[in-house]
N, C-alpha and C positions, 0 to 999 in steps of 0.2 A: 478720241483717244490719243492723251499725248505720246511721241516717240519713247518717253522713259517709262511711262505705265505698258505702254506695249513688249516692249523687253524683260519690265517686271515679268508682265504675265505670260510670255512663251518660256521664261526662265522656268517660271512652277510648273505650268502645263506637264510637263512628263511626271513630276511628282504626283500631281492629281490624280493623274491616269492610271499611276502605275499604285497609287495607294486603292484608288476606287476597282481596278480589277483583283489587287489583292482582297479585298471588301468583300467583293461578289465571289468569287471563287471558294471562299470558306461558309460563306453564310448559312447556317441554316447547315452545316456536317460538323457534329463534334469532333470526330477523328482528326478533322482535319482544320479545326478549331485549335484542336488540344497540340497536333504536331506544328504549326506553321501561326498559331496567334489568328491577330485579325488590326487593321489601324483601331478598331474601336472599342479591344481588350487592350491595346495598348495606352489607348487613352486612358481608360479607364486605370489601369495601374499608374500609371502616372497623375492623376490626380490625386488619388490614395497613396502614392508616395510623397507628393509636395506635401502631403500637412503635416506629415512628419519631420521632427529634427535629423532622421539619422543619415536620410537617404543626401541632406546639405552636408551636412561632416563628410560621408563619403565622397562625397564633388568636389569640397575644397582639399580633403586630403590627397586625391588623387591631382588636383590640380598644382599645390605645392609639393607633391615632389616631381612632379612633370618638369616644373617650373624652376626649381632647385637642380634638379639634373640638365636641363636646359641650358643653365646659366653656366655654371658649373664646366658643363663638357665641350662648350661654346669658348670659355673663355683658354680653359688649357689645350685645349683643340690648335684654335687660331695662333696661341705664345710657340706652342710647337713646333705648328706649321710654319711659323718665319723664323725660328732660329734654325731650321733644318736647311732653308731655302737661305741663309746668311753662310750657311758652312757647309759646302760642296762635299766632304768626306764622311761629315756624320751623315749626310744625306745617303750616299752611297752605301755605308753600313748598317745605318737602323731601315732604310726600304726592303728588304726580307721581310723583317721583324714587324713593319707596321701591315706589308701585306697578310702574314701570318694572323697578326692579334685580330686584323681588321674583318677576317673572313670567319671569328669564331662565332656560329651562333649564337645571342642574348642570351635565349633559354638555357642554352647549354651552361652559362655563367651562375646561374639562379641560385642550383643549390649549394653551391661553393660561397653565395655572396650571404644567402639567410646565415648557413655555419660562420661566416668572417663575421657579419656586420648583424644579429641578430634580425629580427621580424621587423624591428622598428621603422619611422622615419630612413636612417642611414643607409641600409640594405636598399631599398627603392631607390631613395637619390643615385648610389652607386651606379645601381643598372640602368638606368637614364642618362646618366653623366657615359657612362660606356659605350651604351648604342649613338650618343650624339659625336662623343671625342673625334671618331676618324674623320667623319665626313667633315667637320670643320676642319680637320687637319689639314686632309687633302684640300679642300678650298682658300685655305690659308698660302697652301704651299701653291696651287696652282697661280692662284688671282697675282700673287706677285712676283711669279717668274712670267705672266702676261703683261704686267704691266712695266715689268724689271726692260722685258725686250722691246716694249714700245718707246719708253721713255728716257732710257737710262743712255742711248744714242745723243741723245739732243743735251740731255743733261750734261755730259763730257766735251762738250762741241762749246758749250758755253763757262767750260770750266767750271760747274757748280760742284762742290763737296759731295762728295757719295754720302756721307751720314745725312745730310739735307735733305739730300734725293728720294734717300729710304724715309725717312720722318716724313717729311710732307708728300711724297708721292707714291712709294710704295705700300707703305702700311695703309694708307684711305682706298687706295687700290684694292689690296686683300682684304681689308675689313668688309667691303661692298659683294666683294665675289661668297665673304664667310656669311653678308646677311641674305644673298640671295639662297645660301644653303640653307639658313636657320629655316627658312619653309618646309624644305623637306626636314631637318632635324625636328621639327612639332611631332610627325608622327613619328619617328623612331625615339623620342625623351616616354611619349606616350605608349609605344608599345617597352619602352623601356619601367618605366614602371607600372605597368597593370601586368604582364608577366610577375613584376615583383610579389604584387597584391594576391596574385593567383597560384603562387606558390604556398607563399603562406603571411599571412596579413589578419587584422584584426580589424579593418577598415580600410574603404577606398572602394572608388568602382568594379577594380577586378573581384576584390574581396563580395560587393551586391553581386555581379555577374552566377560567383562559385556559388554563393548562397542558394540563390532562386534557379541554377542549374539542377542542383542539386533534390529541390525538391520540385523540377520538373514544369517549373513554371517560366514559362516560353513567353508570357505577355511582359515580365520583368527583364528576362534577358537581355529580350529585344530594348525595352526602355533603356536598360544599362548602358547597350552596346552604341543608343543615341545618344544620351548623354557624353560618353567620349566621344563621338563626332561631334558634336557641339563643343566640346571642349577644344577639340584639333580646330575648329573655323574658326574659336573664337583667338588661339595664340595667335593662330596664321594669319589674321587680320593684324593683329596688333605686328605682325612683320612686315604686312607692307606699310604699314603706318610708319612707321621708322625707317623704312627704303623712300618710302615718298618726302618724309623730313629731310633725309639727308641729302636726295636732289634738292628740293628747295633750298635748303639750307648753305648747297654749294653754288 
């Protein structure tokens, strides 16, 4: 058994175990069938879901506007966060105001956002772009007062232009500190809009989730609630993929 199969396989081992005890603990009691599922009603729904169209529409529509508010709340996030940290007094006066917006719960925005921005696409991207905005902020604003205090010493010691200093040194600085966020922003774009979906939507995974809640079917829930895990691995992948390029690349 080579070293990488062995890692594979103690990585799964708790999966197995813990799917196979869930297996045997319901087998054979509908009660406990019906409140708690089984991995092999699971299964089973999910294969009667893949041969359907709708249950793809819902995945990629949940996944663009995850993906939309992602980018979105990522980009005006980080613009934020370094002009805050270029100008010492706006700093001082919008920090209330970002701790204030920053601490309001998602949900709580929902029904204010379907009234503004209708059921549509926009209302979703909004609440994704929302739950992701701060934390890139703050990561914008941190990463380059970290890298401001490292560098910007040496940087004056050699006489180099402050504007230089910030272009090539500071900005790659904060952008790396905003991709190391973008990991955790995966799941808040994504609890960003399936709240959306779950308010009121006409498709998307929150929207399957309300569906098959609704009519009490626990082997689809559960499927739903995998598919947006699969969803969150598969972004969060594609961020270290872009954290791993941009070492190489430097």
């Amino acid at each position: 058994m080579t070293k990488k199969f062995k890692n594979i396989f103690l990585a799964v081992l708790p999966a197995l175990f813990f799917l196979g005890a869930w297996q045997w603990f319901v087998h054979g009691n509908q009660r406990l069938e019906f409140l708690f599922a089984s991995p092999s009603l699971v299964a089973q729904a999910a294969w009667a879901e893949f041969g359907h169209a709708t249950i793809w529409n819902d995945i990629f529509v949940t996944l663009g506007e995850a993906a939309l508010g992602l980018l979105s709340g990522t980009i005006l996030g980080t613009v934020a966060g370094l002009l805050l940290w270029g100008n010492g007094k706006i700093d001082k006066i919008t920090r209330p105001y970002i701790v204030f917006f920053g601490s309001i719960p998602i949900f709580a925005l929902a029904p204010m956002t379907i009234i503004w921005f209708g059921i549509g696409l926009a209302s979703k991207v909004v609440m994704a772009g929302f739950a992701v905005f701060f934390i890139s902020l703050l990561q914008a604003y941190e990463g380059a007062h970290a890298v401001a205090r490292q560098y910007f010493g040496f940087a004056r010691s050699i006489a180099a232009p402050n504007a230089r200093v910030v272009w090539k040194i500071v900005v790659p600085g904060a952008i790396d500190w905003v991709i190391a966020g973008y990991k955790m922003n995966v799941g808040a774009a994504l609890v960003g809009a399936f709240i959306g979906e779950f308010v009121s939507s006409e498709a998307g995974l929150g929207y399957y989730i309300l569906k098959a809640s609704a009519l009490y079917d626990v082997p689809r829930v559960l499927f739903g609630i995998l598919l947006i895990s699969l969803l969150g691995i598969a972004m969060t992948s594609a961020a270290w993929l872009l954290q791993a390029w941009r070492k190489t690349g430097s």
